[in-house]
C-alpha positions, 0 to 999 in steps of 0.5 A: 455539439454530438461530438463534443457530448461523446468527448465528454463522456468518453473522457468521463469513463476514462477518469472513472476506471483509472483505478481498474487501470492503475491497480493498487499501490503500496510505498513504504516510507519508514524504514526503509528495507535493509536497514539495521534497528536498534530497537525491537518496537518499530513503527511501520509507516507509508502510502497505499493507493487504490485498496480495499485491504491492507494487510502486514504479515497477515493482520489487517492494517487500516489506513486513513482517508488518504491512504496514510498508515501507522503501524507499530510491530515487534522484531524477533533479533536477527533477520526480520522479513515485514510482508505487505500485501494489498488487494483492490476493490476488483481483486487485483493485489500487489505486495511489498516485501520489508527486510530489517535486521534487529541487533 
């Protein structure tokens, strides 16, 4: 019975700091980098996993209570570069980097 209460509570404490574990995530769904635009307004859309922040070329991003986000974002013509960067509730941070070319 001790060893399966201290089975209980070690797999507890291994479910709650998966997120100190795993860090945060960032997937960038649409578009995909590289890719060439036609059109100067385009909608910047994925994933964020494990965040507290979200911020896009230094402006706050909000996500829903998925971790879904939407955000529209004008291009300069020519070579654009969209940086993402995350930070966790521990103050670990990831970034994505975004490359478009408006023509």
């Amino acid at each position: 019975m001790i060893a399966l209460i201290v089975l209980f509570i070690v797999g507890y404490a291994a479910f709650r700091s998966e997120d100190l574990i795993r860090g945060p995530k960032i997937q960038v769904t649409s578009p995909s980098t590289g890719e060439t635009m036609e059109s100067e307004n385009v909608n910047i859309s994925g994933k964020a996993e494990r965040i507290a922040t979200l911020f896009m070329n230094g402006r706050q991003v909000f996500t829903d209570d998925k971790g879904n986000f939407n955000e529209s974002l004008l291009l300069a013509y020519g070579y654009n570069i969209i940086e993402l960067k995350a930070k966790d509730k521990f103050g670990r941070a990831t970034s994505r980097t975004l490359e478009l070319v408006l023509k």
